[in-house]
N, C-alpha and C positions, 0 to 999 in steps of 0.2 A: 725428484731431482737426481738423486742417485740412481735411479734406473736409466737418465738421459744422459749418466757419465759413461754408464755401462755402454750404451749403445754407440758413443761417441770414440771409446776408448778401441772398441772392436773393428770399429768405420777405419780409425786411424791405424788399426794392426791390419787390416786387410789391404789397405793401399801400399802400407808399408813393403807389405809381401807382393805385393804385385810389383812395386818399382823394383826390386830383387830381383823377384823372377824372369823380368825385360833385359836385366843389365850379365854382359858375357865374364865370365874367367876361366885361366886358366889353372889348368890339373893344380900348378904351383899353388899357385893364391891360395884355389880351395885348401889344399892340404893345411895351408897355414891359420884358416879362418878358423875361426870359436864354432861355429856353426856345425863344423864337419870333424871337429878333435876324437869324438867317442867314436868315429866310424871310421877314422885316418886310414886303415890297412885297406876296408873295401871302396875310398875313393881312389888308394894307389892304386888298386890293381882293376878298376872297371875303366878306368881313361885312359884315354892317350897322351903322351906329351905331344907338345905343338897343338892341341885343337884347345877351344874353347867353348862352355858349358853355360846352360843358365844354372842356376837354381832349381827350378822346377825339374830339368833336364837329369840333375845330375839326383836329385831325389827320386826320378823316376829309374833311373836304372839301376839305385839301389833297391827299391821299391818290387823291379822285377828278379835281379838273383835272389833276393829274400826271398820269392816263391819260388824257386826253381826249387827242383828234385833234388833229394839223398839221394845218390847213385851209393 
């Protein structure tokens, strides 16, 4: 029974994340979200103001200066 809460519990986190990642904000919102507090300086400075981001979006381009080079 507890292994079909498990499975149930992770069905409902993945949908979760998926209706997130369909839905747009902007730079503002994010900055202000719980989501994005620990990274605030690298959502300021990878977005534009006026456009608008998924989730997924904005995780991927943090995703990618984290691999960028030490110059």
């Amino acid at each position: 029974m507890k292994e079909k809460k498990n499975v149930l519990k992770g069905f409902e986190e993945e949908m979760e994340e998926k209706k997130e990642a369909e839905l747009s904000f902007s730079k503002e919102q994010l900055l202000l979200s719980k989501r994005f507090q620990k990274r605030k300086d690298l959502v300021h400075a990878l977005l534009e103001d006026g456009h608008v981001y998924t989730i997924r979006e904005v995780e991927e381009k943090i995703k990618q200066y984290q691999k960028g080079k030490v110059k």
